[in-house]
C-alpha positions in Angstrom: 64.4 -121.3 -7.2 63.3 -120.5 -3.9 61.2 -117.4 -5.1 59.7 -119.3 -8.3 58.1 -121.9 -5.9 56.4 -119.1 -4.0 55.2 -117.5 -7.1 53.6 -121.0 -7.8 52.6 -121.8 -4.5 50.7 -118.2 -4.5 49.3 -118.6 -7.6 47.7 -122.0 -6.8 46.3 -120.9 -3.6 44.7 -117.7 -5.5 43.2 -119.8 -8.3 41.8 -122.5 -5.8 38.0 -122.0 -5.1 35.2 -124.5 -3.5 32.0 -125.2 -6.3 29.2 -123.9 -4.1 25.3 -124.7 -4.4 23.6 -120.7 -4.6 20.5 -121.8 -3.0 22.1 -123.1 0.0 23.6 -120.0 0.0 20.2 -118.4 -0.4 18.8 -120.2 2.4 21.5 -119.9 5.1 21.2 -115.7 4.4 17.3 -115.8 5.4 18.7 -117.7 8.8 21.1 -115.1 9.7 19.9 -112.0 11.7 18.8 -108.9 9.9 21.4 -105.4 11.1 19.5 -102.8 12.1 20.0 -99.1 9.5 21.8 -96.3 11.2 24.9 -96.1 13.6 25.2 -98.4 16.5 25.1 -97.5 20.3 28.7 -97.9 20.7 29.5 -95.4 17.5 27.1 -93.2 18.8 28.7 -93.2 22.6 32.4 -93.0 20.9 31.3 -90.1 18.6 29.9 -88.0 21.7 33.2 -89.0 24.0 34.9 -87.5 21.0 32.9 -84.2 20.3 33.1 -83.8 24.7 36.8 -84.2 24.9 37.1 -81.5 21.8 35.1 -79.5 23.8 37.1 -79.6 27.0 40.4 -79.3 25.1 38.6 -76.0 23.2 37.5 -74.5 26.5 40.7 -75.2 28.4 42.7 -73.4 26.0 40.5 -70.4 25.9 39.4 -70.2 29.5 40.7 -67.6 31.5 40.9 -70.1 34.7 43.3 -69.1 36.9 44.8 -72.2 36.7 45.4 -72.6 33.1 46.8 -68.9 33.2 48.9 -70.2 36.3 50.2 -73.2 33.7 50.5 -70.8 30.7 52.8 -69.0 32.7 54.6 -71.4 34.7 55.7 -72.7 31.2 56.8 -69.4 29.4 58.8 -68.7 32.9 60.1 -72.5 32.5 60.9 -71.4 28.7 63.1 -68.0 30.0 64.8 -70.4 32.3 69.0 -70.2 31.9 70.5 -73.0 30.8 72.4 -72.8 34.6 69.0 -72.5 36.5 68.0 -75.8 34.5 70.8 -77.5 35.8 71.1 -76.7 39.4 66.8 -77.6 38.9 67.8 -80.7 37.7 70.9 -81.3 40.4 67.9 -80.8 42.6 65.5 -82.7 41.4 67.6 -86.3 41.5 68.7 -85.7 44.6 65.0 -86.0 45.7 64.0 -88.5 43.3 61.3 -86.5 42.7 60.1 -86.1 39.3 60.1 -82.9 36.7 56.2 -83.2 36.6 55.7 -83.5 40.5 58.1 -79.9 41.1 55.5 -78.3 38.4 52.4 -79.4 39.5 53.6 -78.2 43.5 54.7 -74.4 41.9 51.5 -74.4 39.9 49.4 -75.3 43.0 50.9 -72.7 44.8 50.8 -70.1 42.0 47.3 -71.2 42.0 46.5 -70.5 45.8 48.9 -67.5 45.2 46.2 -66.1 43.1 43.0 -67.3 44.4 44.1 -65.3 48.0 44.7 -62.2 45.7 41.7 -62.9 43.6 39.8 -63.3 47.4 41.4 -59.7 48.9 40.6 -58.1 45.2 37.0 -59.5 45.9 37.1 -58.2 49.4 38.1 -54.6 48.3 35.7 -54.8 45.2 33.1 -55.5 47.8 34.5 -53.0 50.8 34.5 -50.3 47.5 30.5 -51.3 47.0 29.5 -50.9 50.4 31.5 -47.4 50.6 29.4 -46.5 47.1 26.7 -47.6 48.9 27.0 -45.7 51.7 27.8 -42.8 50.0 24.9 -42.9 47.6 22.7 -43.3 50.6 24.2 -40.6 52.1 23.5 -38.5 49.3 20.2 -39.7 49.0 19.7 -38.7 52.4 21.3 -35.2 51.8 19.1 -35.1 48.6 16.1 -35.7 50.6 17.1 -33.5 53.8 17.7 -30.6 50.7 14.2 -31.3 49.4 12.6 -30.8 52.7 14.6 -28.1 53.7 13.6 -26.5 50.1 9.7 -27.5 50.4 10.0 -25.8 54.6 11.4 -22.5 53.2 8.7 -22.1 50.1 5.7 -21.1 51.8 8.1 -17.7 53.3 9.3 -17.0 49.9 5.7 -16.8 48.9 4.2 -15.0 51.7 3.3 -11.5 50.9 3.3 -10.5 54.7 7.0 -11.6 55.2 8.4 -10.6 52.3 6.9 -6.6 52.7 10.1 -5.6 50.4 10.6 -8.2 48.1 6.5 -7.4 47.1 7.4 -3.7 46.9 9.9 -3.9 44.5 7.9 -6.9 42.4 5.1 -3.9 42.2 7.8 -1.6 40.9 8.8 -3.7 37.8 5.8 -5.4 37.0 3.2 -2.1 37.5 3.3 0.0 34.7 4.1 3.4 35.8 1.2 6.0 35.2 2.3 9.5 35.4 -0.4 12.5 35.5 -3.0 13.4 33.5 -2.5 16.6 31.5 -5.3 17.9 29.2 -4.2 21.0 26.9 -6.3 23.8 25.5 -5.2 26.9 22.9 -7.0 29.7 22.1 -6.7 31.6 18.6 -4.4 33.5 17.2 -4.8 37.0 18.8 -2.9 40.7 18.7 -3.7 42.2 21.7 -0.2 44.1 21.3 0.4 43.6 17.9 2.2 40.7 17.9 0.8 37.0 16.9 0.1 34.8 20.3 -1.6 31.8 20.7 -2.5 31.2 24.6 -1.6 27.5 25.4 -3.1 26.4 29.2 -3.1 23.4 31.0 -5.1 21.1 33.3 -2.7 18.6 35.0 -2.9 17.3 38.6 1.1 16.6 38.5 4.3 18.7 39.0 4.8 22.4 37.5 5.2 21.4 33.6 7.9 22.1 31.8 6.9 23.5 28.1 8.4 22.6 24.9 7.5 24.0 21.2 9.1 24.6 17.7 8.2 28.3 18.0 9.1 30.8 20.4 7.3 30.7 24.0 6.7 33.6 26.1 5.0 34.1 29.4 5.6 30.7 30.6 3.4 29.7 33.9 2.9 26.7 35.8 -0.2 26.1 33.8 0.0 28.2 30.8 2.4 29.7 28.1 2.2 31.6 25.5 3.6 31.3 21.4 4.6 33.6 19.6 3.4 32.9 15.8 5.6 34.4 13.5 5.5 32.4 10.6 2.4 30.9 8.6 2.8 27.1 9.4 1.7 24.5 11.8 3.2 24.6 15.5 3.4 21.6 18.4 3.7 22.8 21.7 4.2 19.7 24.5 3.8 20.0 27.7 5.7 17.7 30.4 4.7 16.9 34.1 5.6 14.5 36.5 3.6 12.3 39.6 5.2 9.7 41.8 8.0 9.7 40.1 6.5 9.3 36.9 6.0 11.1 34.0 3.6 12.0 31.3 4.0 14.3 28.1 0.7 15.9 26.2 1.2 17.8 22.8 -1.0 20.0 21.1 -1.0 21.0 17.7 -1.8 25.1 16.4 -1.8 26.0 12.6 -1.0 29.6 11.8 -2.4 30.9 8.1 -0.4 33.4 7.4 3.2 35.4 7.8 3.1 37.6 10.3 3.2 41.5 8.8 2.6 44.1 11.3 -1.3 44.5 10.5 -0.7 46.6 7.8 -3.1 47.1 5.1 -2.8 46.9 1.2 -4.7 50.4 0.0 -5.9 53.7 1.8 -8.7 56.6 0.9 -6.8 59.8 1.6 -10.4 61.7 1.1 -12.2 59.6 3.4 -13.7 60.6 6.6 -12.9 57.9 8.5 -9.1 58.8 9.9 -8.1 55.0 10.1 -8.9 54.8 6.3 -7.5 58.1 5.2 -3.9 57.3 6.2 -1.3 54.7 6.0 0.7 53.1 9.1 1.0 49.0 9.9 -1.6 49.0 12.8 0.9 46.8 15.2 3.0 49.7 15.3 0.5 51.8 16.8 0.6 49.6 19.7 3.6 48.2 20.2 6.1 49.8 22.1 9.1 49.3 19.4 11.5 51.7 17.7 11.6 51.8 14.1 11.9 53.6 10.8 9.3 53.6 8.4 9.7 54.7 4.3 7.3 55.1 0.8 9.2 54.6 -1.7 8.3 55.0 -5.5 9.1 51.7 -7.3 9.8 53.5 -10.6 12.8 55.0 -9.8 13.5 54.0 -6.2 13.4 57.5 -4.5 12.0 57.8 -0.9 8.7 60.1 -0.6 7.6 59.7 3.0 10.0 58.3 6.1 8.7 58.4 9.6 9.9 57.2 13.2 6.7 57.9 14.9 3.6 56.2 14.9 1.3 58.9 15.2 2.7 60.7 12.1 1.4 58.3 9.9 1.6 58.6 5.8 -1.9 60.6 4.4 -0.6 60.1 0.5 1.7 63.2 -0.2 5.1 62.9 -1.7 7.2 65.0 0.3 9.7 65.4 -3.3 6.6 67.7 -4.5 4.1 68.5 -1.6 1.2 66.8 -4.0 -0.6 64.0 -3.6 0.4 60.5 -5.5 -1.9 59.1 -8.0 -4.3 56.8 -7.3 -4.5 53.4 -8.5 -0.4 53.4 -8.5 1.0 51.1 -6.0 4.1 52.1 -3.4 6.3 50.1 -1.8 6.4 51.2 2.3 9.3 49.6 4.1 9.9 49.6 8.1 13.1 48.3 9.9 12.2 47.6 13.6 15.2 48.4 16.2 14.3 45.9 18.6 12.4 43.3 17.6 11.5 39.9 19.8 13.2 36.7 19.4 12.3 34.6 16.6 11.9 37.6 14.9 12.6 39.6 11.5 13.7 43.3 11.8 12.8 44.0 8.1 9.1 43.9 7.0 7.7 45.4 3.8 4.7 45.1 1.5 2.7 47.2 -0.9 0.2 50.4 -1.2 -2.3 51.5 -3.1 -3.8 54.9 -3.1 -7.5 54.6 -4.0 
């Protein structure tokens, strides 16, 4: 019963409504004051209290005060705590009448002097560190400075020519090229003056004695000449080596020989001629040099021997020795001679051809 008379009560009071006039309504809405657009003073002062206090909060959890390290870890210590230290804390605690909060705040204040002193001598030694750097790095700019000048006093000696008589000596030593001496060379022709091929080498050269060199053999050698000994038909390069001041210079000199070297003997002979040197047969170099040897004719048809001599004065005059008559003319022989001693460089065996004419 009780709740069906609310139910009606609540029904009646929600269905009950006043007849109103609209333009009453309409006239009592142009007499109330117009609200101004946009958020009000107060909303706007709450909204920046808000964003400051999230600020704080933000900066006092991240800051790396000592303070809030000093809190951070005065709670993880509290945290570790035994459950005994707790109580005897708490025995502690009421006995003073002094709250939980009160004993914090005391430890943290003097965590937080605790590390502002070590904070101030880490500071001081930072600072004592600087000034020893300083120092230091004015010391070495001094020493820096002190080197320069020392470096800048002791140039001008280095350079000096007249202090430094040595030191200039031994600069002109490795950076003057050394000139040794002059040496001009001059040969003369091939000659025979004793049967034998020499070419006269001689020298002009205001140096040392020279010392000789050649691919042929050298003979006579003098301070200022030599001679070579041209055996063979090709070209020869004599050098020639002298030395001034310790240096030294090296000329060559280049000779060309035409032809082998064969005693001076002739090809053909006139056995009736009236000129001697025509009428017989002997190599002309063995007139005049002073050599032992052997000398043979031999007839190239059947190899026999017919002439052989050892002297030069008993030179061939065309008669074979096998008959006593005199060889045919027009008919070449073959005339060997084996020298006993010859000079170096040297063949002992020479031979060539004759013709009877």
């Amino acid at each position: 019963m009780k709740d069906q008379f609310e139910k009606n009560i609540k029904s009646i009071v929600e269905e009950f409504s006043y007849d109103y006039d609209p333009k009453a309504w309409e006239a009592l809405s142009e007499k109330l004051p117009k609200g101004k657009s946009g958020f009000s003073t107060l909303a706007k002062l709450t909204g920046a209290l808000i964003i400051a206090a999230g600020a704080l909060t933000f900066w006092m959890l991240n800051s790396k005060s000592p303070l809030v390290k000093s809190v951070t870890q005065k709670e993880v210590s509290t945290t570790k705590m035994t459950d005994k230290t707790r109580s005897e804390q708490k025995q502690n605690q009421s006995a003073e009448n002094t709250p939980n909060t009160v004993v914090v705040s005391s430890q943290v204040l003097t965590e937080q002097s605790n590390i502002q002193a070590e904070g101030q001598q880490e500071n001081s030694v930072l600072m004592q560190q600087n000034k020893v750097a300083s120092n230091h790095t004015q010391q070495l700019t001094h020493a820096e400075q002190n080197s320069a000048l020392f470096l800048n006093a002791k140039q001008p000696t280095q350079i000096t020519k007249e202090n430094e008589p040595e030191t200039q000596q031994q600069s002109n030593v490795v950076n003057t090229p050394c000139k040794g001496p002059k040496i001009n060379l001059d040969a003369d022709a091939i000659n025979y003056e004793d049967g034998t091929p020499r070419i006269k080498v001689s020298a002009d050269c205001n140096g040392s004695d020279i010392t000789w060199g050649a691919n042929g053999t050298l003979q006579n050698k003098k301070s200022r000449g030599v001679e070579l000994l041209a055996f063979k038909g090709q070209t020869y390069t004599i050098s020639a080596q002298a030395q001034l001041d310790g240096c030294t210079s090296t000329e060559t000199i280049k000779i060309t020989a035409n032809e082998d070297y064969n005693l001076l003997a002739v090809n053909a002979f006139n056995p009736q001629s009236r000129d001697e040197r025509n009428a017989t047969f002997m190599p002309y170099a063995l007139t005049i040099r002073n050599v032992h040897f052997e000398m043979l004719i031999i007839d190239p048809d059947n190899g026999s021997v017919i002439f052989k001599t050892t002297d030069a004065q008993n030179a061939w005059d065309g008669i074979d020795q096998r008959n006593g008559q005199l060889i045919p003319a027009q008919k070449a022989y073959i005339w060997k001679v084996v020298i006993k001693d010859p000079l170096p460089n040297e063949k002992s065996t020479y031979t060539g051809t004759i013709v009877r004419i």
